[in-house]
C-alpha positions in Angstrom: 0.0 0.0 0.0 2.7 2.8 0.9 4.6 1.4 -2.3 1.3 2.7 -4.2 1.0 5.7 -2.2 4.7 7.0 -3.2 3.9 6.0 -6.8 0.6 8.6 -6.9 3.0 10.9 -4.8 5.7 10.8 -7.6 2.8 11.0 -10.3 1.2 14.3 -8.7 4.9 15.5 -8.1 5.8 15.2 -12.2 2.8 16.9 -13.2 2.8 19.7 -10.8 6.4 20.6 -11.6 5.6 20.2 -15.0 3.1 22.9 -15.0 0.3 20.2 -15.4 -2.0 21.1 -12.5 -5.3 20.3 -13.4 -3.3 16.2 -14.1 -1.8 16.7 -10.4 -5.2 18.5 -9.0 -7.1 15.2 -10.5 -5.3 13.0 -9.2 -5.1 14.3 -5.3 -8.8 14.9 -5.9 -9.7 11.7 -6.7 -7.9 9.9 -4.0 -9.7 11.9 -1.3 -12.6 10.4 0.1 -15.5 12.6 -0.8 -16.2 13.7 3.4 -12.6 15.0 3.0 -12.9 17.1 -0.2 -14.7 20.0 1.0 -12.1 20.8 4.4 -9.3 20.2 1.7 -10.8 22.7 -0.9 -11.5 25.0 2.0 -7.6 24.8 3.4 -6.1 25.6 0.3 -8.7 28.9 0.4 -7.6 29.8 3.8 -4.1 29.3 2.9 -4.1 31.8 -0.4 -6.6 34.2 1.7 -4.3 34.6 4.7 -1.2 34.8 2.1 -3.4 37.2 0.3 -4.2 39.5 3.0 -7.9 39.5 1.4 -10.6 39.2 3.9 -15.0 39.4 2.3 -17.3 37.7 4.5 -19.1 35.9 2.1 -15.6 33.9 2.0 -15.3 33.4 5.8 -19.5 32.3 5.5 -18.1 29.6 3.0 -15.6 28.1 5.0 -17.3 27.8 7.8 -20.0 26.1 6.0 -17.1 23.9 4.6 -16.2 23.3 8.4 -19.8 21.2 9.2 -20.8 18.9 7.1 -24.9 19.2 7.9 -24.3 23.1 6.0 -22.7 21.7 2.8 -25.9 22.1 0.8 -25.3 26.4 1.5 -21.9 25.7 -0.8 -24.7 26.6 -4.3 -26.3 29.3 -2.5 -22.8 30.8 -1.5 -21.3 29.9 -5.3 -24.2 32.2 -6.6 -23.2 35.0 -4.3 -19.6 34.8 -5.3 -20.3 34.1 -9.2 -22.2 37.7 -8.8 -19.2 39.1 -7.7 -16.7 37.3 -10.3 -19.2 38.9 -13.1 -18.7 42.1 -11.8 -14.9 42.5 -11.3 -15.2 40.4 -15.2 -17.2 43.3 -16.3 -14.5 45.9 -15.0 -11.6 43.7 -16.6 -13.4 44.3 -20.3 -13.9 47.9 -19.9 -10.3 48.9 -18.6 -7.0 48.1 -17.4 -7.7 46.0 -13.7 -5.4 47.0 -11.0 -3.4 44.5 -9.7 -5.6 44.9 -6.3 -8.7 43.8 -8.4 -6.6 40.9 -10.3 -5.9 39.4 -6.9 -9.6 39.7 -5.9 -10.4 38.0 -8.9 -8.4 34.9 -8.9 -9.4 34.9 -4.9 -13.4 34.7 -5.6 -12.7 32.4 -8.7 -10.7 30.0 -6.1 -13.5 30.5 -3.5 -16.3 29.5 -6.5 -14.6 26.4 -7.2 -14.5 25.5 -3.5 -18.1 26.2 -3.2 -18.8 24.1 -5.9 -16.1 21.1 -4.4 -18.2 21.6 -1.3 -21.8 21.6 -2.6 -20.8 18.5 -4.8 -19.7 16.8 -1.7 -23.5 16.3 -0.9 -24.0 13.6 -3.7 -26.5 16.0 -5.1 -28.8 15.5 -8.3 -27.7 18.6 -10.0 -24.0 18.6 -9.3 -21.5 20.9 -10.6 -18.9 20.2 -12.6 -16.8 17.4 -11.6 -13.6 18.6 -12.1 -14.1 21.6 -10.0 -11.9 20.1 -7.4 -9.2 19.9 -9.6 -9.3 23.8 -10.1 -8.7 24.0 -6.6 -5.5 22.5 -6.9 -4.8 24.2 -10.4 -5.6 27.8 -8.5 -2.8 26.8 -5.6 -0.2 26.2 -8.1 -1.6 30.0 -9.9 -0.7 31.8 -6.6 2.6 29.6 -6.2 3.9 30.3 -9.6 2.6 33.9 -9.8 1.7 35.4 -6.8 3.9 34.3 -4.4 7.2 33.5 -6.9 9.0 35.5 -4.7 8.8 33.9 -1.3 
């Protein structure tokens, strides 16, 4: 079993340093049991949001949801909140420059949407999100490794 466990280490490994990580966000996804994904989704988010700096309630509303597992059903109501807001700051990206402020924001709701989406899926319901949304939560980690915080 460990001898398997160090292959699918090596595996995720090659692809993240690859620049592959929607491969290396798959396959960390997939070998998570499906109680775990949403605290893992919500980690990575509270990682890149105290890195960040950024604090928006609607954010700290989704990880506590992600925190009980009876609240996981909230994760499409809070995904709808936060797609409102991606729009927006979309809208303000096509009609000017955005400052590098608002790009952070951006890729910060984006992450917190996918992680929404990770956690409502969690629920087994009937009209489930995309599947591979947890694997953007890993690609979005390796976005604010490689460009955000390239310099720590």
């Amino acid at each position: 079993m460990e001898q398997v466990e160090q292959t699918h280490l090596a595996k995720v490994a090659t692809y993240w340093a690859a620049g592959q990580p929607l491969e290396a966000g798959k396959l960390i996804y997939e070998s998570l049991p499906p109680k775990c994904r949403p605290r893992w989704a919500a980690g990575i988010l509270k990682l890149v949001l105290d890195r960040s700096g950024i604090r928006l309630a609607i954010i700290d509303q989704l990880l506590a949801v992600a925190a009980h597992e009876d609240k996981w059903k909230d994760g499409h109501r809070l995904f709808s909140i936060l797609r409102e807001s991606t729009l927006a700051l979309d809208e303000l990206r096509s009609g000017a420059e955005m400052s590098d402020d608002n790009k952070l924001l951006a890729s910060v709701l984006t992450l917190a949407e996918f992680s929404a989406k990770t956690i409502y899926n969690a629920t087994n319901p009937p009209d489930e999100f995309d599947e591979e949304s947890g694997e953007w939560v890993a690609a979005y980690l390796k976005y604010f490794a490689d460009n955000v915080w390239k310099d720590e």
